[in-house]
C-alpha positions in Angstrom: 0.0 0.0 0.0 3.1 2.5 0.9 4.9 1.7 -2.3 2.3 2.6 -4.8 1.6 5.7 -2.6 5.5 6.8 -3.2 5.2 6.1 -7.0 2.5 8.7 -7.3 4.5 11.3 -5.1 8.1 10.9 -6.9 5.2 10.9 -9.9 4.3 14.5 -8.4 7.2 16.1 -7.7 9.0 14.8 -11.2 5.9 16.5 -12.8 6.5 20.0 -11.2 10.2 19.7 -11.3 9.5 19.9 -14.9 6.9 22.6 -15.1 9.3 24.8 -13.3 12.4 23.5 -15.1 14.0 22.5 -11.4 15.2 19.9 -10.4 12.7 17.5 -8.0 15.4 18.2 -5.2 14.6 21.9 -5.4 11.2 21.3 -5.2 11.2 19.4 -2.2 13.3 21.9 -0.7 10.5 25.0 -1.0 7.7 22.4 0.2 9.4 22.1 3.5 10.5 25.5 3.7 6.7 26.6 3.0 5.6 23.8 5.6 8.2 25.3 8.1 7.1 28.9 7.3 3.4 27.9 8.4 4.4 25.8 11.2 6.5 28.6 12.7 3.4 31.2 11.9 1.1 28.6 13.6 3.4 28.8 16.7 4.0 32.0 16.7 0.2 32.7 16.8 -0.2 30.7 19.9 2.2 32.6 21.4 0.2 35.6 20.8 -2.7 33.6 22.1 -0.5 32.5 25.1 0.1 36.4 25.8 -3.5 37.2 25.3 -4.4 34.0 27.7 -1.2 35.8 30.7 -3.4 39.2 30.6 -6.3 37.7 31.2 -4.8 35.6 34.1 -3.0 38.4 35.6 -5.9 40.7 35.7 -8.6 38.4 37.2 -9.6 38.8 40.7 -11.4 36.0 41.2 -14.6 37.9 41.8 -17.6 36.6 40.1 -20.3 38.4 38.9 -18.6 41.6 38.1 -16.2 42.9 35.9 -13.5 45.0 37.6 -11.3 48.4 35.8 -8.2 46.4 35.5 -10.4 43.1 34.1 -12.2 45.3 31.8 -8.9 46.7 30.4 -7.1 43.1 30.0 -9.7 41.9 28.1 -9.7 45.2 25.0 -6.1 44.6 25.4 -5.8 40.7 25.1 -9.1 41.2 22.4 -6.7 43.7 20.2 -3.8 41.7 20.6 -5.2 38.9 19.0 -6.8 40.6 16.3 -3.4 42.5 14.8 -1.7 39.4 16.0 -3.5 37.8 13.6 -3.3 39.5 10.8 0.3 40.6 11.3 1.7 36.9 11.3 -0.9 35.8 8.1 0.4 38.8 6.3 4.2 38.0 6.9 3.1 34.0 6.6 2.3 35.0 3.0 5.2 37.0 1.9 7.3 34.5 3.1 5.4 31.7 1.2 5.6 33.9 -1.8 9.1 34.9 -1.2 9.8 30.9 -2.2 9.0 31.2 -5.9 9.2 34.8 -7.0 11.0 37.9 -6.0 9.3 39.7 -3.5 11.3 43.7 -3.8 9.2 44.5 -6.5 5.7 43.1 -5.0 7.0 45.0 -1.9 7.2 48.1 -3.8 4.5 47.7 -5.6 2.3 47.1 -2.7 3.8 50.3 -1.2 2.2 52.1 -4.4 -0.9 50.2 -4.4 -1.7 51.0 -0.3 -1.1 54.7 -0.9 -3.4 54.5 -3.8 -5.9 52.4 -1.7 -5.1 55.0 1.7 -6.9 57.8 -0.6 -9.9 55.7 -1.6 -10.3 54.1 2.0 -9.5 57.0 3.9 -12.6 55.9 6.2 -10.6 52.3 7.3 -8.3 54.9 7.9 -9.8 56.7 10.4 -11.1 53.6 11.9 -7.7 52.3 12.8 -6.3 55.6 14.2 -9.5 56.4 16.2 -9.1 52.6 17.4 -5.7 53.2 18.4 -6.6 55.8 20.6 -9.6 54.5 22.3 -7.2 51.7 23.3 -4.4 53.7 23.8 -6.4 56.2 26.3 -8.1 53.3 27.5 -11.8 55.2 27.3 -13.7 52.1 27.0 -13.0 48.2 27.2 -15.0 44.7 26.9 -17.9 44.7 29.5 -18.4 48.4 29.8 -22.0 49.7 29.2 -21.4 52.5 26.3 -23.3 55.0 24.4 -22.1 55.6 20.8 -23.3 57.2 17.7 -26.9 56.6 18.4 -26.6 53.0 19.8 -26.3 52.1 23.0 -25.1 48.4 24.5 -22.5 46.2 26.3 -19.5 46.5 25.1 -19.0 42.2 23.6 -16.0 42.7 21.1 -13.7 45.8 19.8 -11.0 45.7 17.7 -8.8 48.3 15.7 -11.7 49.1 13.5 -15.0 48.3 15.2 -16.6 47.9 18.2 -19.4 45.3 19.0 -22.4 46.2 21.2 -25.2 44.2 22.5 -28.2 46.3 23.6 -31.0 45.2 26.2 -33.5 43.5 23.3 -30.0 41.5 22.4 -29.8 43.6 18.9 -25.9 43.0 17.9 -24.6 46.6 16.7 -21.1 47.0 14.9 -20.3 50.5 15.3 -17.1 51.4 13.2 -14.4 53.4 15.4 -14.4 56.6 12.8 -17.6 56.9 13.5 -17.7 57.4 17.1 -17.2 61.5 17.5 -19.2 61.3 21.3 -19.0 59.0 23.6 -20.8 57.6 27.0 -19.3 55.5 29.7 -21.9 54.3 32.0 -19.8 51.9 33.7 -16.2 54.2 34.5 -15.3 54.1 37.8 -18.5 54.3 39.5 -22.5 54.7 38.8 -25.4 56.3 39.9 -29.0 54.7 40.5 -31.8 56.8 40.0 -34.8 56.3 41.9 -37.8 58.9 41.4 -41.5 58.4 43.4 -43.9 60.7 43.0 -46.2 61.0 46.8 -49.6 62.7 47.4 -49.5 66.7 48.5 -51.5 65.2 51.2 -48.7 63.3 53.0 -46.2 64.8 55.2 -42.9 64.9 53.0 -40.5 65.2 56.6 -41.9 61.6 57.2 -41.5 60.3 53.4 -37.8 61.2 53.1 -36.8 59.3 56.7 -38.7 56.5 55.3 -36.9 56.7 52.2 -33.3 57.2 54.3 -34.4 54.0 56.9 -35.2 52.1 53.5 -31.7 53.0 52.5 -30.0 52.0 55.8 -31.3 48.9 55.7 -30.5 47.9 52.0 -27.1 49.0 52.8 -26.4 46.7 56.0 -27.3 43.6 53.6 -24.1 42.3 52.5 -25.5 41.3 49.0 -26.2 44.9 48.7 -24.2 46.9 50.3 -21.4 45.1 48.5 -23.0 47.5 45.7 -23.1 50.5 47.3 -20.2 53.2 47.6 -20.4 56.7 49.5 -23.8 58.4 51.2 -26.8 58.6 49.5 -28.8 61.4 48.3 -32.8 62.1 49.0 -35.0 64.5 48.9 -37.9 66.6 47.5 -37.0 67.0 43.5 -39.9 68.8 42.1 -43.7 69.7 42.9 -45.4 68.8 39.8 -49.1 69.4 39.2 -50.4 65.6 40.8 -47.5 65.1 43.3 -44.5 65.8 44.9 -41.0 64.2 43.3 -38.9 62.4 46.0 -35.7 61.2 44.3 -33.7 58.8 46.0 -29.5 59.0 44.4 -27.3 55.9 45.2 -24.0 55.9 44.3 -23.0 52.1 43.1 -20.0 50.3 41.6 -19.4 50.2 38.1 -22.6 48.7 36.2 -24.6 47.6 39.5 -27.1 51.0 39.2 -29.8 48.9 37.8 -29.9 46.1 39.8 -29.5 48.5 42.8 -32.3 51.3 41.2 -34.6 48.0 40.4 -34.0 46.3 44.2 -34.7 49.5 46.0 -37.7 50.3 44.0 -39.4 47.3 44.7 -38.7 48.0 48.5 -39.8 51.7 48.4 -43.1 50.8 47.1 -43.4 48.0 49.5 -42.4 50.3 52.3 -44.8 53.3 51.3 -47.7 51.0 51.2 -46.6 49.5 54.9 -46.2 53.4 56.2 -49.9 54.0 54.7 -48.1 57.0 52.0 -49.4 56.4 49.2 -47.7 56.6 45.8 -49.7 59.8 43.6 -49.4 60.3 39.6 -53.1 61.5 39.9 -54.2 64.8 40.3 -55.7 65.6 44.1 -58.9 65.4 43.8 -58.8 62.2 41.8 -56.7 60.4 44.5 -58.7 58.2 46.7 -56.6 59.7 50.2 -57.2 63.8 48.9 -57.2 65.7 51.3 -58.8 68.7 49.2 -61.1 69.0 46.1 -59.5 69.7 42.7 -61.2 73.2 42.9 -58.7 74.6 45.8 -55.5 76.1 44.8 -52.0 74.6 44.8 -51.3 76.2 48.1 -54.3 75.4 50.2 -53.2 71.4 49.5 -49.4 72.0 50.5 -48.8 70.8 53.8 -49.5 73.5 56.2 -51.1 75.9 53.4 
């Protein structure tokens, strides 16, 4: 089975060793050099992977859950590594490859005339790359950040030189090329805000609502799950008298991306807490409310607290 196997290789390489007017030694030759050059770019692209694979360990905490500043930042730079990586050893992969049967000076040059031509036409690939660079370089956004950026807004899944990846909350995939990104929103840098607002009835005594709104606070915060989540004091109090009710808004400062699990935990606890201290939540006008305390037909004033 092996011999007739070796006839029709020494069949092969006579065959091309004639087409190329080379002798079958030669030919054999450039084979293994080309099966070296594609071995060594194979390594060579492990190791880049095996770099890529280091920042990633050296970075993790070992939290779950949550994605730290210095996690965030391994991953863009492990996600761009691999991505030029990449392309920079199957570019040279290829001119070496090439480099085995013609001379590669003049396809060199020529490629050096052909990029600037293709630079002019492609000025917005361009753009992409430098404004990539500099994202990365200035480190404004990385993988797992929660971004706003030319119209879109999303998680941050994938970025590389040229694009960046985002998944929004209905799990729409947007590719938002770098160039295009002139303004830019990080709602996961450093730290967050939640944003709790709850309108009460001009009927209830607002001293009492905001120490409600403080004790509800004080007790999220002593739960470890929590209060884990929070960072620095919190903010409360009266934020506007609107036509049907007076604005309490509650501000909790959180860690990086925990402001809607926070803002969604502490709303369900509000309203269970207001309907427990009998204050009851108003987006109707006063008269309509079933706890008025004054027809529709009295002024503003006369249903303030003490008016």
């Amino acid at each position: 089975m092996l011999v007739p196997v070796l006839v029709v290789i020494d069949d092969v390489f006579s065959k091309v060793a004639a087409y190329f007017g080379t002798s079958r030694g030669a030919v054999l030759e450039k084979l293994l050099n080309v099966i070296a050059i594609w071995l060594a770019a194979w390594l060579a692209y492990q190791l880049v992977k095996r770099i890529a694979q280091r920042i990633l360990a050296h970075v993790d905490d070992h939290v779950p859950g949550a994605l730290s500043a210095a996690e965030k930042r391994g991953q863009t730079i492990a996600a761009v590594l691999r991505s030029v990586g990449r392309v920079v050893v199957l570019v040279l992969a290829l001119l070496l490859t090439a480099a085995q049967f013609i001379p590669i000076a003049p396809l060199l040059a020529a490629g050096g005339i052909l990029g600037l031509a293709v630079s002019f036409g492609s000025q917005s690939l361009v753009k992409d790359v430098i404004a990539g660079f500099f994202i990365v370089f200035e480190n404004q956004f990385g993988i797992g950040d929660v971004i706003e950026a030319a119209g879109k807004s999303g998680t941050v899944e994938r970025m590389t030189l040229r694009v960046v990846m985002l998944r929004d909350v209905r799990g729409v995939l947007h590719v938002i090329p770098n160039g295009q990104i002139t303004t830019l929103s990080n709602l996961t840098r450093s730290w967050s805000r939640a944003i709790v607002e709850v309108g009460v009835g001009y009927a209830t005594d607002l001293d009492h609502a905001l120490a409600v709104f403080h004790d509800e606070i004080a007790r999220l915060r002593r739960e470890p799950v929590w209060g884990a989540r929070l960072e620095g004091e919190a903010q409360v109090g009266g934020e506007d008298l609107g036509q049907h009710a007076v604005m309490v808004r509650a501000l909790l400062r959180t860690r990086p991306g925990a402001q809607w699990d926070v803002a969604r935990e502490f709303r369900r606890r509000i309203k269970n807490r207001l309907d427990a201290e009998g204050i009851p939540i108003s987006s109707l006008p006063p008269a309509a409310h079933p706890t008025a305390a004054a027809p529709a037909s009295q002024s503003l004033d006369s249903v303030l607290p003490g008016g």
